[in-house]
VEXDREN-2710 file (C-alpha; in Angstrom, 1 decimal):
% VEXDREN-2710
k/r/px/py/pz
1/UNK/69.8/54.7/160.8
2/UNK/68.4/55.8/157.3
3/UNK/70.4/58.8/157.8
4/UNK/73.4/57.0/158.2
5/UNK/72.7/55.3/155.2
6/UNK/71.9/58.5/153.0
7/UNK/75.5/59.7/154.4
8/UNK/77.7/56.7/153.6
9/UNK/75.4/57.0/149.6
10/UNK/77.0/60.6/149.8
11/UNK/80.4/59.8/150.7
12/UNK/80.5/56.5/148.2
13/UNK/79.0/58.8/145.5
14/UNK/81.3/61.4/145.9
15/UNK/84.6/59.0/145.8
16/UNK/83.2/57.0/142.6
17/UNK/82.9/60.8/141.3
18/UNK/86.3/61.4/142.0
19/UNK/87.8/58.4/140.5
20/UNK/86.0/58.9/137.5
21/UNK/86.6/62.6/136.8
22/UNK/88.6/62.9/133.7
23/UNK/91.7/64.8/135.3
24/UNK/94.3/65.1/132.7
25/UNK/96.8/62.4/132.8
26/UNK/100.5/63.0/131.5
27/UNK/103.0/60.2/132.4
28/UNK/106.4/61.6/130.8
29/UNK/108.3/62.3/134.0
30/UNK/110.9/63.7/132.0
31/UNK/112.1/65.9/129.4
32/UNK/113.6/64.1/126.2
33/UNK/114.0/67.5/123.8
34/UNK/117.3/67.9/122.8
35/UNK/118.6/71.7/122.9
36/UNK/120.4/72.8/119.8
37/UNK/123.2/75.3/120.1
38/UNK/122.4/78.9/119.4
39/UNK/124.9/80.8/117.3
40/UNK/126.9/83.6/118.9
41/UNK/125.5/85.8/116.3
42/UNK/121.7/85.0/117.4
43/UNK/122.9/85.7/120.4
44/UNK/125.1/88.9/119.5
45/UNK/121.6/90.0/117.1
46/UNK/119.7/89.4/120.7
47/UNK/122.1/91.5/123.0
48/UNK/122.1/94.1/120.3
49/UNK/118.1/95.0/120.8
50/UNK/118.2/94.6/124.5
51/UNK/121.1/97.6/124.2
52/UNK/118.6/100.0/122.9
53/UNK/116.6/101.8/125.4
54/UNK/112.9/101.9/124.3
55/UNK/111.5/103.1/127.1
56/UNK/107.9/103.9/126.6
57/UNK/106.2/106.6/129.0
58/UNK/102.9/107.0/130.3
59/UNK/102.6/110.1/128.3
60/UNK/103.3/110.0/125.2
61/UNK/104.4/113.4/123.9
62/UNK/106.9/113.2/126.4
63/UNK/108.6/109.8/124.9
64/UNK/112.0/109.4/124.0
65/UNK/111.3/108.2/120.4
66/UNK/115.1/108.6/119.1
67/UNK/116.0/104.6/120.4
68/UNK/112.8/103.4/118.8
69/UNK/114.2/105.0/115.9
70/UNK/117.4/103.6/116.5
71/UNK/115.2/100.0/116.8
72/UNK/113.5/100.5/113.8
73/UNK/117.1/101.0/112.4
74/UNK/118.7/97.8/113.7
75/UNK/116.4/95.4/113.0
76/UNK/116.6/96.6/109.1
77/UNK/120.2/96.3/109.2
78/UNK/120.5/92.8/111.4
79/UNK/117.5/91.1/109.6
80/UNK/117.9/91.9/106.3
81/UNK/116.5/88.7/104.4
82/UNK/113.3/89.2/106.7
83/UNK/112.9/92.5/104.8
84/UNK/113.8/91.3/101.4
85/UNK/111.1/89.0/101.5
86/UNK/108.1/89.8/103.8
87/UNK/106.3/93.3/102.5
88/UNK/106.2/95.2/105.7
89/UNK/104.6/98.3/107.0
90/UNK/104.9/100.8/109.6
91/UNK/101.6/102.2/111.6
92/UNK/101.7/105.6/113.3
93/UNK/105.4/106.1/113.0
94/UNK/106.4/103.0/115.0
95/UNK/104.0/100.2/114.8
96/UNK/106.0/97.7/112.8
97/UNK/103.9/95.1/110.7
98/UNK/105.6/92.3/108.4
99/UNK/103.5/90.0/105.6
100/UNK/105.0/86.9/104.9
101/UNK/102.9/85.4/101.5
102/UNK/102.4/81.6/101.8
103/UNK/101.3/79.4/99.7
104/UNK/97.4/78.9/99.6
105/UNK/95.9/82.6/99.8
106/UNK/92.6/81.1/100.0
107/UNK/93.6/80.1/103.7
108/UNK/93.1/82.8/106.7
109/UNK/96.1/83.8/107.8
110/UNK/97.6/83.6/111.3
111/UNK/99.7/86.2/113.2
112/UNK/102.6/86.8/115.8
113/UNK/102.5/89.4/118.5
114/UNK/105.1/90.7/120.3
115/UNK/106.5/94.5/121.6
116/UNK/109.8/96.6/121.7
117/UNK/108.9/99.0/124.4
118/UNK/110.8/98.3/127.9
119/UNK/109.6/100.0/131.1
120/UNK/112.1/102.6/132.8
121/UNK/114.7/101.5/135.1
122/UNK/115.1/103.5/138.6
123/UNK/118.1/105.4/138.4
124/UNK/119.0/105.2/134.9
125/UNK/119.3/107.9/132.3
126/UNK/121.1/110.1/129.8
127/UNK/123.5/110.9/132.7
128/UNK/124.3/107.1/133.3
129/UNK/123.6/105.7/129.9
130/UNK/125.4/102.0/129.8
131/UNK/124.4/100.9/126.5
132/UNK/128.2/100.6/125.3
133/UNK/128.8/98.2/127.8
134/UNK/129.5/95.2/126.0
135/UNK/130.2/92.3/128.0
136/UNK/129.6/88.8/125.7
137/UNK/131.1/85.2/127.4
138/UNK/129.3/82.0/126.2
139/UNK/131.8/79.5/127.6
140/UNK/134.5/81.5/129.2
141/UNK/134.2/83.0/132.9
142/UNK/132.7/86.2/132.4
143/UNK/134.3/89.9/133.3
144/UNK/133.2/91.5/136.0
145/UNK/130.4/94.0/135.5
146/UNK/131.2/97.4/135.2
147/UNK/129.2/100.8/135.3
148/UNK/126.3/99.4/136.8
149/UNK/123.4/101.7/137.3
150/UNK/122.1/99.5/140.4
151/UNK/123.5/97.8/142.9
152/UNK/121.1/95.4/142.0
153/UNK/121.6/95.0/138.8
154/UNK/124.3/92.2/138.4
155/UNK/125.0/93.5/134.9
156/UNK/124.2/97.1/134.0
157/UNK/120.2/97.1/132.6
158/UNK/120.7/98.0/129.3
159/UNK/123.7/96.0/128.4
160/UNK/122.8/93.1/126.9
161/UNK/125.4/91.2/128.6
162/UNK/125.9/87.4/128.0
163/UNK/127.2/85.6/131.0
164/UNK/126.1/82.9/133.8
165/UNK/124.5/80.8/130.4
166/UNK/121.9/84.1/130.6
167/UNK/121.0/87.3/128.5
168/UNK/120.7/90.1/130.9
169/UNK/118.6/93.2/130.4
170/UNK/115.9/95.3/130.4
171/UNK/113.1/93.7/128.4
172/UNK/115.3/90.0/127.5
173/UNK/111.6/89.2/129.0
174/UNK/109.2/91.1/128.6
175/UNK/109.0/90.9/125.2
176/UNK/112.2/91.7/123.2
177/UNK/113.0/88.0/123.2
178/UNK/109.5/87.3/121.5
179/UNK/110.5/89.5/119.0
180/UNK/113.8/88.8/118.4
181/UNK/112.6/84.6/118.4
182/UNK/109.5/85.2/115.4
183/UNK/112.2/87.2/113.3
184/UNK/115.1/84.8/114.3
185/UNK/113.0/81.9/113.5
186/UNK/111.4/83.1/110.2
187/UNK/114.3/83.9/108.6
188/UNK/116.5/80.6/109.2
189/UNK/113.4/78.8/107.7
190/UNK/113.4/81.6/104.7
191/UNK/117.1/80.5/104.2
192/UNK/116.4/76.9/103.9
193/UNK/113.8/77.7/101.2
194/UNK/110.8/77.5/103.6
195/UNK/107.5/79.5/102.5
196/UNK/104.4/78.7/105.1
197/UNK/100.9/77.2/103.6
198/UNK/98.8/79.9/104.5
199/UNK/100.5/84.1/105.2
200/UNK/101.5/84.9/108.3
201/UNK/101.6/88.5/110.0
202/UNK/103.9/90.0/112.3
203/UNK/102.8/93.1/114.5
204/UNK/105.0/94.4/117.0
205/UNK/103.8/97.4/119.3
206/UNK/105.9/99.9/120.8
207/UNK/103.6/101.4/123.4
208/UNK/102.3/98.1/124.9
209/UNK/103.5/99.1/128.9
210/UNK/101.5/102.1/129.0
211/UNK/98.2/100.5/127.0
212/UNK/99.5/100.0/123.5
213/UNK/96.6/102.6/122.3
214/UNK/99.5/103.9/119.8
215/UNK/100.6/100.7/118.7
216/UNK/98.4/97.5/118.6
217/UNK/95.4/99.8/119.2
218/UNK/96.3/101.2/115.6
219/UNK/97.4/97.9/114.2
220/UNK/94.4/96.3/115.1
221/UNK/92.3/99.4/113.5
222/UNK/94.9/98.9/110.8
223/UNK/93.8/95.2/110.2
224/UNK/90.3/96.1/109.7
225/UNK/90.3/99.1/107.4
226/UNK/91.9/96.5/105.6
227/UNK/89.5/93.9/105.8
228/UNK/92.2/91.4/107.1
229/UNK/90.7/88.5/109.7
230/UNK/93.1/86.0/111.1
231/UNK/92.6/81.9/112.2
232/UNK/94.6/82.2/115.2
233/UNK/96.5/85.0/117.0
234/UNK/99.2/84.7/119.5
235/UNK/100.6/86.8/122.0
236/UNK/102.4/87.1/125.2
237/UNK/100.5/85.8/128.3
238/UNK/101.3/82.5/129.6
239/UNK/104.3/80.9/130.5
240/UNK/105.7/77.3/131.4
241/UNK/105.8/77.7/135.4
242/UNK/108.8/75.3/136.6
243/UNK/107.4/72.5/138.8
244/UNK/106.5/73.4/142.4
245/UNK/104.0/76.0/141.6
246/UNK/101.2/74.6/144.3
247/UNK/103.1/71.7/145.4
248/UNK/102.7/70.5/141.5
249/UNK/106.0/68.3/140.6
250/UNK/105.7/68.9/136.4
251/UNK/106.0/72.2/134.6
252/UNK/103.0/73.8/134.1
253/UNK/102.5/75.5/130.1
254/UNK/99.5/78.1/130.6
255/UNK/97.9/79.3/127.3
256/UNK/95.6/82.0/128.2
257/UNK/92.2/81.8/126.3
258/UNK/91.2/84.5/127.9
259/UNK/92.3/88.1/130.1
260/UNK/90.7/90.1/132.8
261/UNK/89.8/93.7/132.1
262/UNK/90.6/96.5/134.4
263/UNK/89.1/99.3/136.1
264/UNK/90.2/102.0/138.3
265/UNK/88.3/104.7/140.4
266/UNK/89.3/107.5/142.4
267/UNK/86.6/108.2/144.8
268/UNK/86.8/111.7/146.5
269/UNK/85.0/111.8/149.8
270/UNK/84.2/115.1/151.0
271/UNK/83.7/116.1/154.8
272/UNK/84.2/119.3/157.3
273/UNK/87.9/120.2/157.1
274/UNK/89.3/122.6/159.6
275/UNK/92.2/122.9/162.0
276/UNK/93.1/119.2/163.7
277/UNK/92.9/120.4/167.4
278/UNK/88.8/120.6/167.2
279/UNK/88.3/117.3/164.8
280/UNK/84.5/116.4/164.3
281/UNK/84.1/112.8/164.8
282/UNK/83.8/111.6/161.3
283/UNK/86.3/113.4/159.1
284/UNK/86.4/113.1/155.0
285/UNK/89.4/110.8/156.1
286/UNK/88.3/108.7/158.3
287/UNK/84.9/108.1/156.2
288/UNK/87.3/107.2/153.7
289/UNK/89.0/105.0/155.9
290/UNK/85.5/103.1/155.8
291/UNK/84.7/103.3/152.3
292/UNK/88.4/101.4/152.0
293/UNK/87.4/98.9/154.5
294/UNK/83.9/98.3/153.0
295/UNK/85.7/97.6/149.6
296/UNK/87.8/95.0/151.5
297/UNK/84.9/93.3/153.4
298/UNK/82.7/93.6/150.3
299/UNK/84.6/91.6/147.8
300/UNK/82.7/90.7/144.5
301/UNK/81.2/87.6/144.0
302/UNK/83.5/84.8/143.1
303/UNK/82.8/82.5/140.3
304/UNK/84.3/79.4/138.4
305/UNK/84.9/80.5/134.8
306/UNK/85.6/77.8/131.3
307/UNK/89.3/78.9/131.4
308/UNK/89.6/78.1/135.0
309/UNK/87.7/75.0/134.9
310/UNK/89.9/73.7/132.5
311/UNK/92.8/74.8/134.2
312/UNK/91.5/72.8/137.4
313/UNK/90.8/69.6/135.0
314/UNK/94.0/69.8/133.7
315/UNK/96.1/70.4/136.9
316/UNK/94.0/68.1/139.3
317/UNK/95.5/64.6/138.5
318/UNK/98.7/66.0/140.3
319/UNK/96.8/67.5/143.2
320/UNK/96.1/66.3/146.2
321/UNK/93.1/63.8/146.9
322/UNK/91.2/66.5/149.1
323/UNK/91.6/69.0/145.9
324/UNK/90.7/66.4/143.4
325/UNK/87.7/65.7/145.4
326/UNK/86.5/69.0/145.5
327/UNK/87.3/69.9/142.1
328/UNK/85.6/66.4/141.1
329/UNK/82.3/67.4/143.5
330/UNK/81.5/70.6/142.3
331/UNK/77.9/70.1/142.3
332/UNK/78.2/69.7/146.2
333/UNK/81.0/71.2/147.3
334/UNK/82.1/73.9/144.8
335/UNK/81.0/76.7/147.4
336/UNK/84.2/74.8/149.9
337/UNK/86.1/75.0/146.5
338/UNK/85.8/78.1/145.5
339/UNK/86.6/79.0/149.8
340/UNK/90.1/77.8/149.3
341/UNK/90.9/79.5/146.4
342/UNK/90.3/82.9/147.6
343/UNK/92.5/82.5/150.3
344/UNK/95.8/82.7/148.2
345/UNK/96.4/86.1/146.7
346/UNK/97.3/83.7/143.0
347/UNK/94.3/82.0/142.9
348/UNK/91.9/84.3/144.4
349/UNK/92.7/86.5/141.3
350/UNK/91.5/83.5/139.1
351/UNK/87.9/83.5/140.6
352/UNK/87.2/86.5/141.2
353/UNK/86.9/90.3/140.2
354/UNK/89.9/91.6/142.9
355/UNK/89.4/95.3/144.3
356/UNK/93.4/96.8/145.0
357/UNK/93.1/99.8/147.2
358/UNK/96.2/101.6/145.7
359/UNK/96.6/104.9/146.9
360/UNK/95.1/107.3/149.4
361/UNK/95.5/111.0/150.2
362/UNK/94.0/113.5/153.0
363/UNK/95.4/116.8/153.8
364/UNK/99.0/118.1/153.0
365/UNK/99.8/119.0/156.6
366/UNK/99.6/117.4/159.6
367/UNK/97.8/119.3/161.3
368/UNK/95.0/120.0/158.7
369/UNK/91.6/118.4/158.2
370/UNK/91.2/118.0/154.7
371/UNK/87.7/118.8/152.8
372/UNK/87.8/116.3/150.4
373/UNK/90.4/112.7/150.9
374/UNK/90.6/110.3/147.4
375/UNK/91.1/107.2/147.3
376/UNK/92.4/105.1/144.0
377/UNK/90.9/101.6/143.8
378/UNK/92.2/99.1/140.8
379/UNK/89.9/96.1/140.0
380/UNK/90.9/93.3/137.5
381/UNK/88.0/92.3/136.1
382/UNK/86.6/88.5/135.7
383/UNK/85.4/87.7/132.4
384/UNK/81.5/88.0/132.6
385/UNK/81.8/91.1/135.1
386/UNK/81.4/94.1/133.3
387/UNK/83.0/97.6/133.7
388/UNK/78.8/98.8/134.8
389/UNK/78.9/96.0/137.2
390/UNK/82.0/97.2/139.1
391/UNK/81.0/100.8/138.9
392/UNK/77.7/99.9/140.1
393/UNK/79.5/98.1/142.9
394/UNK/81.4/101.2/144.1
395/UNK/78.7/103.1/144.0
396/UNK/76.6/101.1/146.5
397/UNK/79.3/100.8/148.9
398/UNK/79.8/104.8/148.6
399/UNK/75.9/105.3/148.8
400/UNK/76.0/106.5/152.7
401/UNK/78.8/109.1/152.1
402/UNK/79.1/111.9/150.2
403/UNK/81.0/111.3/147.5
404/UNK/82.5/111.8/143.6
405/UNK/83.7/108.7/142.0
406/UNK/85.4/109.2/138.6
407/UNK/86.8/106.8/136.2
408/UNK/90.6/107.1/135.8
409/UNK/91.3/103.7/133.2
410/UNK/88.5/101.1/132.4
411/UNK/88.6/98.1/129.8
412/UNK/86.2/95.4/129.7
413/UNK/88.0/91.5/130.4
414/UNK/88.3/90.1/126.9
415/UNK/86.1/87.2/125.7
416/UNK/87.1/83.5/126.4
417/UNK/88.8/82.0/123.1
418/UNK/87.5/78.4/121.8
419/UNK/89.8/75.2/123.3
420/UNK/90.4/73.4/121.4
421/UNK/91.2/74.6/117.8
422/UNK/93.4/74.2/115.1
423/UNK/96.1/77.1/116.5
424/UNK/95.4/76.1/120.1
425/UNK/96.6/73.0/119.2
426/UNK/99.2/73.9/117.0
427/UNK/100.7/75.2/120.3
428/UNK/99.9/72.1/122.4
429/UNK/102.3/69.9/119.9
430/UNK/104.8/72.4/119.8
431/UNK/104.5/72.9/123.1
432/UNK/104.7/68.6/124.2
433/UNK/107.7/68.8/121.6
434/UNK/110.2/70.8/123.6
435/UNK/108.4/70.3/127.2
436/UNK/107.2/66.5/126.9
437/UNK/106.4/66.5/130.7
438/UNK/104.7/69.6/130.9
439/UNK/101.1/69.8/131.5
440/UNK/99.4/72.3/129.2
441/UNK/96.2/73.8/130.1
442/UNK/94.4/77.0/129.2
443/UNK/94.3/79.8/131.7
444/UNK/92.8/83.3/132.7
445/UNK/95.9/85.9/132.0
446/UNK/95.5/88.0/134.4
447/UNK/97.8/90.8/133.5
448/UNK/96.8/93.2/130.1
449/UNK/98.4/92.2/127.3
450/UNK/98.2/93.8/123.5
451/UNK/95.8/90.5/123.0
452/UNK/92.7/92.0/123.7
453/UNK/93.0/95.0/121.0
454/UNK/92.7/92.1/118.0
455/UNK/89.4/90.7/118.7
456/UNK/88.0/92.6/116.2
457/UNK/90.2/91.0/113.6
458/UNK/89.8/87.0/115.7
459/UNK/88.3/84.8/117.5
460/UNK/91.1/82.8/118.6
461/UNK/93.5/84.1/120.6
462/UNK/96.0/83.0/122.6
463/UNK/98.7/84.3/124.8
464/UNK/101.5/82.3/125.8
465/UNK/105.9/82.8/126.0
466/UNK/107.4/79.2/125.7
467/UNK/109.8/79.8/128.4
468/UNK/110.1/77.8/131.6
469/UNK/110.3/80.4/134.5
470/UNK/110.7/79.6/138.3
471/UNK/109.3/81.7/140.7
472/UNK/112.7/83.8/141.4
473/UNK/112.2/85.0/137.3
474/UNK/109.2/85.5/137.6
475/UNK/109.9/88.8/140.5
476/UNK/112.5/89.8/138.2
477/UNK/109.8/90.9/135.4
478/UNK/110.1/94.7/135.5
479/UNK/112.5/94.2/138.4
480/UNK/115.9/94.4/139.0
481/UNK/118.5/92.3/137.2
482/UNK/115.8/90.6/134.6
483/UNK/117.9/88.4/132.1
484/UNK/116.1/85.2/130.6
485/UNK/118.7/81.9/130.0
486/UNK/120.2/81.0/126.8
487/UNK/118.3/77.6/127.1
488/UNK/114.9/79.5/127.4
489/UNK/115.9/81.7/124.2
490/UNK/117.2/78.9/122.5
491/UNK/113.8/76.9/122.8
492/UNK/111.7/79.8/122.0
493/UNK/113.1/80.0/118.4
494/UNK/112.4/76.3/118.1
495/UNK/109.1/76.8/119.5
496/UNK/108.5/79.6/116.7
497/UNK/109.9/77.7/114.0
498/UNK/107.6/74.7/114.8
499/UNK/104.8/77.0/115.1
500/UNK/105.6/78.8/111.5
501/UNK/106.1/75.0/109.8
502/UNK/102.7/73.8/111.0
503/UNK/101.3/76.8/109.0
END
C-alpha cells in the first residue's frame, strides 16, 4: 500500500513539475510585419555578386583569385557611399574590413560577419562559364533558362537570375546575401543622414568554406594587434526554421550562442597482406571493419548542454505533453530524455560528440590483401569535450589492434556565449519585429562557422541569418539550384538596418 502511495506522490509531483516549468510562451499566431518593396537596383546590386565566381579551394595556392579580384572590384564600384564614408582595410590581399565611426567612441564597438567565397559547382568551369547569363523578371513571367550547366540547376549557378519571386545562385545563401544585406542596409541609413552611437565593423572572409585560416583567421589576428575588442559579434549560424520542424506549428529563430568543434582521424590498421586465395582470418581490413563498428557501438557520452537546455525551455510549450514532461523532470527522467534525442540523426548531434565514419580504403585490387587499410573518422565535437578527449577515445577503442592514428583537421568547440545580453537581445527585438510569431531561442550551431576565430577579440557571439527557410532550402545549401526568395532578402536588410539603428 505505502508503495502505492509513494508512486501516485511521484506521478502527482512530476505533473505539478510540469505545469509549473517555465516553458516559453509566445501567443502571436501570426505575422503582422509588413514587407517593404526592394528596388530593382538592390536587387540588380544582389544578382551582380552572385555572377562572380569566388570559388574558394581547399588549397589555396591553387585558387582562382582573379573573381575575388573582380569582387573586390564591384563592390567599390556598386557601393560607393559605403566607401566614401567608412575607412576600410584589406587583410592578406582579400580580407575586406570596413569602420564605420559612431558617435560615442567611448562605447565598444560591435561587428558584422559575413563571406564572399562560394563552394564549386559539379560540372562547371572556364569551359561552361554562365556568368553572362542575365535573366532579371520581378513581375513579368520569366524566360526560359538557357545554358544551364546542370540539369538540376533550374537557372544556370552563377547567373544571378531573378525569377519565381527568387534570386538564384551559387552562394544567394550561403553568405553573399549577408553581405550584400550589412552593405545594402548601411548605406540607405548613411543616405538618410544616419551615424550609429557606438562604431561598427564589417569583416568579410573569403576563405571561410575551406576554414577561413586566410581570411577571418587573419582578421581576427588583425583585431588584436590592434588592440580592438568588440560588445557583440554576429555571424552566420542560425536560421528561422519554417514551422513543422518536429511537429512544431511556429517558426523557429535559432541564435547560436555556441558551435561544435571538429576533429578528424585517419586511423591505419596494419595486418598480413598477401594474395586473397590464402586470406588469414583476420585481415588489416576486416580488423578495420571492427574498429568501424566499435566506433559505432561506442558512441561518446551524451550530455545536456546551457545552449540546448535553453533551446528545450524555449521550444517545449509547443511540444507534446510526454516531451514537456520529460524536459520538465529532468532530475528523474533526463536519462529517458536524453534516449529520445539520440535517436534522430538532428537532435542526436545536439547532445552529443557524433563519430562520422567517412571513408575507408583496403587494397587497390581485388584480389590483394592489403598491409595496411585507413579509415577517416569526423567527430563534431560538444562543447565541454575536448580535442584530448576524443583522441583519447580512439585510442582506446584502437588499443587491441595495431594501429597509427593521425590527426588530419582538429578545432576545439567554441565557448558558450552569455544569454541574455545587450546584442543578444538586440537580435531578439529585431528578430520579434519582422517574425512576431516566431519563437527565438539560443542553439548549439553545429556546422563551423568564421565565429569561432573572434573569441579572442569577444565574448559575445552570435550566429544567426534572419531568413525563414523550410526544410526543401535548407538541402539546397551547397546543392543544386540554391536561390533564397526576394521576401527573405528583403527582410534581411530590414533586419540589418534595425540591428545598425539600435547601435
Amino acid at each position: 500500500m505505502s508503495l502505492l502511495v509513494l508512486l501516485v506522490i511521484l506521478v502527482v509531483i512530476v505533473l505539478v513539475k510540469t505545469k509549473l516549468y517555465p516553458f516559453t510562451k509566445n501567443t502571436n499566431t501570426q505575422s503582422s510585419y509588413f514587407v517593404t518593396d526592394t528596388s530593382t537596383a538592390e536587387l540588380k546590386r544582389f544578382a551582380g555578386g552572385i555572377r562572380i565566381p569566388t570559388v574558394s579551394n581547399s588549397n589555396y595556392s591553387q585558387t582562382n583569385f582573379k573573381p575575388f579580384d573582380d569582387f573586390k572590384t564591384y563592390l567599390r564600384q556598386t557601393f560607393p557611399l559605403a566607401y566614401q564614408t567608412m575607412d576600410t582595410a584589406t587583410i592578406n590581399n582579400y580580407g575586406l574590413v570596413f569602420h564605420w565611426k559612431g558617435k560615442n567612441p567611448a562605447l565598444k564597438p560591435v561587428l558584422f560577419l559575413s563571406h564572399y567565397d562560394v563552394v564549386p559547382v559539379n560540372g562547371y568551369g572556364p569551359s561552361s562559364d554562365t556568368t553572362k547569363t542575365v535573366i532579371f523578371h520581378i513581375n513579368d513571367k520569366p524566360a526560359e533558362p538557357v545554358n544551364t550547366v546542370q540539369k538540376d540547376w533550374e537557372y544556370p549557378p552563377f547567373s544571378g537570375a531573378v525569377a519565381h519571386g527568387r534570386i538564384y545562385g551559387r552562394g544567394t545563401i550561403d553568405m553573399k546575401c549577408m553581405l550584400f544585406g550589412i552593405i545594402e542596409a548601411s548605406t540607405q541609413l548613411i543616405s538618410k543622414g544616419f551615424q550609429p552611437n557606438r562604431d561598427i565593423y564589417f569583416a568579410f572572409g573569403h576563405d571561410e568554406e575551406v576554414s577561413g585560416a586566410n581570411g577571418a583567421g587573419k582578421i581576427a589576428a588583425y583585431f588584436q594587434a590592434n588592440k580592438i575588442e568588440f560588445d557583440a559579434v554576429y555571424d552566420e549560424g542560425g536560421i528561422v526554421a519554417a514551422p513543422g520542424i518536429a511537429g512544431i506549428g511556429k517558426p523557429i529563430a535559432l541564435i547560436g550562442s555556441s558551435e561544435k568543434g571538429f576533429l578528424t582521424l585517419k586511423i591505419k590498421v596494419k595486418g598480413t597482406g598477401g594474395h586473397s586465395s590464402m586470406p588469414p582470418r583476420n585481415s588489416s581490413l576486416v580488423q578495420a571493419a571492427e574498429i568501424i563498428q566499435q566506433l559505432e557501438n561506442e558512441q561518446l557520452k551524451p550530455d545536456i548542454i546551457p545552449p540546448v537546455e535553453n533551446f528545450l525551455t524555449n521550444v517545449g510549450g509547443e511540444m507534446s505533453f510526454v516531451s514537456q514532461v520529460g524536459i520538465a523532470n529532468q532530475w528523474l527522467l533526463k536519462p529517458l530524455l536524453i534516449k529520445t534525442l539520440t535517436k534522430a540523426p538532428n537532435t542526436n548531434a545536439l547532445v552529443r560528440t557524433t563519430t562520422a565514419v567517412t571513408m575507408a580504403k583496403g587494397s587497390d585490387a581485388e584480389n590483394v590483401l592489403p598491409t595496411i587499410s585507413e579509415v577517416t573518422v569526423n567527430f563534431r565535437l560538444l562543447p565541454g569535450t575536448t580535442v584530448a578527449d576524443v583522441v583519447y577515445h580512439a585510442k582506446k577503442i584502437c588499443k587491441p589492434y595495431q594501429t597509427e592514428i593521425d590527426t588530419i583537421a582538429a578545432r576545439e568547440a567554441s565557448g558558450i556565449s552569455p544569454v541574455p545580453s545587450e546584442g543578444y537581445d538586440n537580435m531578439k527585438r529585431n528578430i520579434e519585429r519582422l517574425y512576431p510569431s516566431a519563437i527565438i531561442t539560443p542553439y548549439l550551431t553545429i556546422a563551423a562557422t568564421d565565429a569561432y576565430k573572434y573569441q579572442s577579440v569577444s565574448k559575445n557571439i552570435y550566429r544567426f541569418l534572419p531568413l525563414e527557410i523550410n526544410e526543401y532550402e535548407q538541402k539546397i545549401i551547397h546543392g543544386y539550384n540554391e536561390y533564397i526568395s526576394i521576401e527573405n532578402y528583403r527582410r534581411l536588410i530590414d533586419y540589418f538596418k534595425g540591428m545598425m539603428e539600435a547601435e
